[in-house]
Residue, then its C-alpha position, 0 to 999 in steps of 0.5 A: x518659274x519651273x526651270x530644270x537643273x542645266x549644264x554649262x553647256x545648256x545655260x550658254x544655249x539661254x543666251x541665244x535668242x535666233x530670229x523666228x519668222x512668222x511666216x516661215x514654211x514648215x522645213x523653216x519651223x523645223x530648224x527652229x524645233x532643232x535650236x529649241x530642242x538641241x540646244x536650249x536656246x534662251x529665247x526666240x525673237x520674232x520677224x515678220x518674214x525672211x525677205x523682211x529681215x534687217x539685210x534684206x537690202x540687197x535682194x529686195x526680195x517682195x514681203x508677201x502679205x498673209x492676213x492670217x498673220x496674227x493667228x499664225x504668230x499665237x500658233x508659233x509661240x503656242x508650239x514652239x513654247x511646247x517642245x521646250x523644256x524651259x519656258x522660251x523668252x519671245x521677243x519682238x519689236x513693236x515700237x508702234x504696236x504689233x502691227x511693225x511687224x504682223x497685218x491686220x493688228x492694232x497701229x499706234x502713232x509713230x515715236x515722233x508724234x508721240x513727242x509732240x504731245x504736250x508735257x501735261x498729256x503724257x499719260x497718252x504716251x503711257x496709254x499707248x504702251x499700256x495697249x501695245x504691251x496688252x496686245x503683246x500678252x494676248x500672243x504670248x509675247x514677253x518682251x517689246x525691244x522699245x522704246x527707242x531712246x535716242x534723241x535724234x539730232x542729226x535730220x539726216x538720220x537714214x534709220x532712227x528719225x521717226x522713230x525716236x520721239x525727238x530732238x530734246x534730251x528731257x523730252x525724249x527721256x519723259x516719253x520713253x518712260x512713259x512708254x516704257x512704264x505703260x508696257x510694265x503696267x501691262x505685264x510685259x517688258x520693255x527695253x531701252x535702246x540704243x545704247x549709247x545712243x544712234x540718234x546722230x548717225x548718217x549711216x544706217x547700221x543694217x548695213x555699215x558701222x556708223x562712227x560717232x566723233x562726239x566727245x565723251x562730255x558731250x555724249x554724256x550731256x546728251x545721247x546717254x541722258x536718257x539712258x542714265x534716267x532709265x537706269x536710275x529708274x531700274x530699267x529692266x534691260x538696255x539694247x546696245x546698237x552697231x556704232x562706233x564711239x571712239x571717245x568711250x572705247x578708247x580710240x577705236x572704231x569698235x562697234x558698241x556691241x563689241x566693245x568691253x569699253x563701252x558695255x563693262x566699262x561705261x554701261x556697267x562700272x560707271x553707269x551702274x546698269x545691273x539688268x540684262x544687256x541685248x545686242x542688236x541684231x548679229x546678222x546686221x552688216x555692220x559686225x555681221x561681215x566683221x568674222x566670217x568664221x562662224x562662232x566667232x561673232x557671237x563669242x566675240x558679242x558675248x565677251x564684250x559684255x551682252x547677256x542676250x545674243x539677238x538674230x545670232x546665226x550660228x548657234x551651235x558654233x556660238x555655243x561651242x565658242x563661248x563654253x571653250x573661251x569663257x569663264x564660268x564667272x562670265x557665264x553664271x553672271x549673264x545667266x543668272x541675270x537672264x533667269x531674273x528677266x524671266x522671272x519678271x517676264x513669266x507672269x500669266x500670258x495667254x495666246x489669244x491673237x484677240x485686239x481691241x481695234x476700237x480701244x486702239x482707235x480711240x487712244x489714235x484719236x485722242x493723240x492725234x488731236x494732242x499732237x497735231x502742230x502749227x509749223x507756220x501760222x499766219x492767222x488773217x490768211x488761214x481764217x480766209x479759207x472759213x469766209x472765202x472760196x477755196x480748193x484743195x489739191x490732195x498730194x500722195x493720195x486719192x481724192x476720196x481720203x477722209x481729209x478731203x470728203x470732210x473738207x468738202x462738206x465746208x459750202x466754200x470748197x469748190x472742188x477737190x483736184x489731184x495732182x493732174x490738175x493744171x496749175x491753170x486750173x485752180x481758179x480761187x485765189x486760196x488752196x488747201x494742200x493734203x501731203x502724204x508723202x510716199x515714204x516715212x524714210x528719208x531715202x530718196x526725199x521721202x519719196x516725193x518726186x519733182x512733180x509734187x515739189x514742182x506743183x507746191x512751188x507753183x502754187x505758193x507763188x501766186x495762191x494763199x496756200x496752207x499745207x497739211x503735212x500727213x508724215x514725217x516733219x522732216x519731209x519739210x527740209x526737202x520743201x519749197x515752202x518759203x512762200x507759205x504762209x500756213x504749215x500744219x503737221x499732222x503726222x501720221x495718215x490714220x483715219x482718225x488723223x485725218x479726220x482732226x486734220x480737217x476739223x482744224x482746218x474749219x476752225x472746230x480744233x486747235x493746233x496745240x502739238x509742238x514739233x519735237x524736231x527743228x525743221 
């Protein structure tokens, strides 16, 4: 890698990572230019726009669409790359593809599908991030901030959840490799997050401290598992998040990010981790609010022990802090540890913004046939919908979805109802239901109002009904499934999952996923 001789001052810019926005306007791209060109910035982490940014909570501002957003994002990378006298390190989250943060680009399931793959077809786990990370080098991008390796044991989790690939310290360790391996094989780099762990949180870190009260045993036993796996396996770089720990910084609620305890004491002393430390997002709410001052945050992330300041908003009064309170030891150690990462990460990119849209959906359908998964099983009631009259009644989607045109090729499907449908209306004593919840998230149940609760209970009394869940299995703890006799989980609502999702349903393909979360 060709980097010029830099001072102090500009080695201190490497550790500045600002967010960059695919879809900024030209004065926008100027403020970028003037952080590439005045102070040497390190790197560039890229968002899809501003009103999409992590604490655009309050304004809830309307994230306009631009189908042009992959060509977009390559000429960025391609300009920005330009005018920068050392090779930029661009970054993104792409836990599920590029398409988390770009339109019309490939989507891979969720981490939570993933996880209920079983052990012996991993390798699709490993598929998955080889794709993604293929995709990633196509745009010149260097570095995916995933996989997220928290396991994810409170159901209540308001920001992890779907995306950690479950409840299972070995499981959740297995498939993060797995990813992780498969981005590495492809050329790009992955990252292991979040340090120490947010799996068992209630609050979500955008936008206050979440405080775990778990000792340091128990911790050690579980959230830092895979953590400790990764590290001995020579991960490249570890993401520490916005929570609080108090058995593992003495006492205090300290964000993890600002904690010398946590990073130099646990993550580098006892556990041993010598690559590159990222923080979290600095203009989160949780530490984001903590120093008004501007600078002060990002001296203050630095000296606890990050090498890499992601969404630093203040660059030039970070930089100024950091040379007037730092030592040269801090500095050329967090350096030379940056140097090292683009040294791995500067191998032969291209800026293509060119997908395989059928490799991606080939990879979907070999999942979705691995991951779909029985909840419930009552096999004499669910082989009567293959010799006896049944409906379906399709939930959160249009009629015509591909669940149902396939299902209503079966000669015992009588009709296709919504949820305008009386209850008096269902006239076979055996209902199929479709669920696509409106939301991945568990705020506000998922997004599942009344109505749709109300017509699964009223028709699980007195009907044989078997449930099709199309999202989050977590959806099923705001349920009334007790008189249920058949769950089915199918994950995500892709094309291709809908498509196995009926051909289990005429008995052409076996549920063999397992649920990585207890329901």
């Amino acid at each position: 890698m060709n980097t010029p001789s830099l001072s102090i001052t500009e080695k201190i810019g490497q550790f500045f990572f600002p967010a960059a926005f695919i879809n900024d306007t030209d004065p926008e791209v100027k403020q970028i230019e003037q952080l590439i060109q005045n102070y040497k910035i390190g790197g560039l982490t890229f968002f899809h726009s501003r009103a999409s940014a992590a604490t655009n909570f309050e304004g809830k501002k309307t994230i306009i669409r631009n189908e042009n957003s992959a060509q977009r994002l390559s000429e960025l990378i391609t300009h920005y790359q330009s005018i920068s006298s050392s090779p930029l390190l661009i970054s993104i989250d792409a836990e599920w593809g590029l398409a988390m943060r770009v339109e019309n680009t490939p989507q891979y399931p969720y981490a939570i599908t993933l996880g209920a793959i079983p052990k012996n077809q991993i390798q699709w786990i490993y598929e998955v991030g080889k794709q993604v990370g293929i995709d990633l080098k196509n745009m010149g991008i260097h570095l995916n901030l995933a996989p997220v390796a928290d396991v994810n044991t409170n159901p209540d989790n308001p920001v992890i959840g779907y995306r950690s690939f479950g409840e299972n310290k070995e499981q959740v360790t297995n498939t993060s490799l797995a990813f992780y391996n498969g981005l590495k094989a492809s050329g790009i780099l992955g990252c292991f997050k979040h340090f120490p762990g947010h799996g068992d949180t209630e609050v979500d870190s955008h936008l206050g401290l979440p405080v775990i009260h778990t000792s340091k045993q128990d911790l050690y036993n579980q959230e830092l598992y895979p953590f400790i796996k990764a590290i001995e396996s020579k991960i490249d770089s570890i993401l520490i998040g916005h929570l609080a720990v108090p058995s593992l910084s003495q006492g205090k609620n300290v964000s993890a990010t600002l904690s010398k305890d946590i990073i130099k004491g646990i993550l580098r002393k006892e556990l041993g981790f010598e690559g590159v430390v990222i923080s979290d997002a600095l203009n989160m709410h949780s530490v984001s609010k903590l120093y008004p001052k501007k600078g002060v945050l990002e001296w203050k992330a630095f000296d606890a022990g990050n090498d890499i300041l992601c969404f630093a908003e203040h660059v030039e009064e970070g930089i100024l802090a950091i040379e007037k309170n730092g030592t040269n030891k801090q500095i050329e150690e967090s350096f030379s540890r940056i140097q090292k990462l683009k040294e791995n990460a500067f191998k032969e990119t291209t800026s293509t913004a060119v997908f395989d849209f059928e490799k991606a959906t080939s990879i979907n359908h070999a999942i979705a046939k691995q991951s779909i998964t029985y909840h419930k099983a009552d096999i004499k009631s669910f082989e009567k919908f293959n010799t006896e009259k049944f409906e379906i009644l399709v939930l959160g989607r249009s009629t015509d979805c591909v669940f149902c045109k396939e299902i209503k090729k079966s000669k015992y499907c009588t009709s296709i109802k919504d949820i305008h449908s009386p209850v008096s209306g269902f006239t076979t004593n055996n209902i199929g239901i479709a669920l696509f919840p409106p939301s991945i998230k568990p705020m506000q149940e998922f997004g599942m109002n009344a109505e749709i609760k109300d017509r699964i209970l009223e028709l699980s009394k007195t009907k044989n009904v078997v449930l099709y869940l199309f999202g989050n299995p977590y959806a099923l703890r705001v349920l009334p499934t007790k008189n249920i006799a058949n769950i089915i989980l199918a994950y995500q609502d892709f094309e291709t999952f809908q498509q196995v999702a009926a051909q289990h349903f005429v008995g052409q393909h076996k549920a063999v996923g397992k649920s990585p979360v207890r329901l």
